[in-house]
N, C-alpha and C positions, 0 to 999 in steps of 0.2 A: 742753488745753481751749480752747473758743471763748471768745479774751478779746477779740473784736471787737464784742462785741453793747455798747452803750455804750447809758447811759441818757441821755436828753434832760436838762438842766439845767430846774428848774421857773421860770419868768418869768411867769407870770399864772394868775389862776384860768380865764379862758377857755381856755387852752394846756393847762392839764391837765383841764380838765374837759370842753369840748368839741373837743380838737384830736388829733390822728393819732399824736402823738409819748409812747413809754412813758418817762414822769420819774413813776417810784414814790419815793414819800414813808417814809423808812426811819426808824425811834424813835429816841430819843436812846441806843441799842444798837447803829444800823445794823439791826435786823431790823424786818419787814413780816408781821404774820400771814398765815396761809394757809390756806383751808378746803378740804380734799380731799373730794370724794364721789364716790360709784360714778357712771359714766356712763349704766348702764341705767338705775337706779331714782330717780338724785338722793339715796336715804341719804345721811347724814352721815357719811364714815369717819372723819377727825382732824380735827382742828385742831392747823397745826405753825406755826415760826416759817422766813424765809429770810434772809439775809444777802444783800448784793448778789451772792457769787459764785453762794449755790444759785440765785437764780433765772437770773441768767446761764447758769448748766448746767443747769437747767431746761430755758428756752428750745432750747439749743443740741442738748441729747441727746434731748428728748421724753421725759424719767422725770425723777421728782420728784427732787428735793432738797432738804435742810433746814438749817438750824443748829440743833443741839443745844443747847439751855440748858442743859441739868443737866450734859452732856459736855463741852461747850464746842467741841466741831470740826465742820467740814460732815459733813453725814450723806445718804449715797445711801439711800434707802428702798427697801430691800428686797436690799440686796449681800451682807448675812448670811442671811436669811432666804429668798429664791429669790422673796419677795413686793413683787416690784420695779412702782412707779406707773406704770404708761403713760398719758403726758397725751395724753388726746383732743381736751381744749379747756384755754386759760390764759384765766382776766378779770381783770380788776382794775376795782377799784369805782371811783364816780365822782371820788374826788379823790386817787385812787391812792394810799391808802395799806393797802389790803385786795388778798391776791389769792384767787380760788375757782380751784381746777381742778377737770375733771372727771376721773376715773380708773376706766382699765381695771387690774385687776390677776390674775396667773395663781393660783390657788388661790383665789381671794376671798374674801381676810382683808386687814385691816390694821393691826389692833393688836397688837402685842409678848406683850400677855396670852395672846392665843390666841381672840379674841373679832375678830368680821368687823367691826364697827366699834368704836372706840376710847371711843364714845360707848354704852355695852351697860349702864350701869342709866342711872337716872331716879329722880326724888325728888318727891313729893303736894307738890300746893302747892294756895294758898290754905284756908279755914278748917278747922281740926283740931287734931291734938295737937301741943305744942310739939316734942317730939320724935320726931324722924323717921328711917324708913330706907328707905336705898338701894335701889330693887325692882332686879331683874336682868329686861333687857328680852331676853338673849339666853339661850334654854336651855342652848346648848351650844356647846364654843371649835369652831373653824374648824380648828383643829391644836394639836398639843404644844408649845408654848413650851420641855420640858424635852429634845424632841426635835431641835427647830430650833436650838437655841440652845446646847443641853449644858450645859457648866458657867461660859459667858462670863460675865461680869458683869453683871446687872442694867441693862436701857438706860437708867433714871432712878434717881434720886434724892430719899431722901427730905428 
């Protein structure tokens, strides 16, 4: 892998907020959240986390990568599944510690469920009953999860 891609060290708020050089800001984990959506439409597909390698091979390969919380190891999106990101565009917000990509993907799914975005219910908000449920915003999955996947383990954890 491309271990050449080096992050800027952060020296000022003007240098990471308005200068040239990528110094992303990583949690007391090492990870940077990351919001993937479709390239056509802007939908929301995930919200993942990346460690400094995934984004390194991020950058390096043009297809996502993640770090896995509940796994604990870098995760290629889509090396099981054939539902591999292709980054059209990378950002990072302004004090670099958010990244968006935008993504192409072949089948046009991205969540493990089987559901095209990972984001597929939605919950009423403001005044009503205290208790609430989940509506499903997507009729129907994108593909078999128990086709794709067989009988691997479960990719989260509860």
């Amino acid at each position: 892998m491309n271990t050449e891609i080096r992050f800027a060290d952060r020296v000022n708020v003007k240098q990471v907020e308005e200068g040239t050089e990528l110094a992303p800001k990583f949690d007391q984990h090492g990870l940077i959240p990351c919001v993937a959506t479709a390239a056509a439409t802007g939908e929301v597909l995930m919200l993942g986390y990346m460690d400094a390698e995934a984004l390194r091979r991020t950058i390096a390969t043009g297809e996502a990568h993640y770090w896995s919380r509940s796994r604990g190891v870098l995760w290629h999106k889509g090396a099981t599944s054939g539902l591999v990101q292709r980054v059209v565009e990378l950002r990072i917000d302004d004090d670099q510690d958010a990244v968006w990509l935008r993504v192409e993907i072949p089948g046009d799914a991205s969540c493990h469920v089987g559901y095209r975005s990972c984001f597929y219910r939605s919950l009423p908000v403001g005044p009503g009953p205290a208790a609430r449920r989940l509506r499903f915003e997507e009729d129907e999955k994108t593909f078999d999860p128990e086709n794709v996947y067989g009988d691997a383990p479960n990719p989260t954890k509860l």
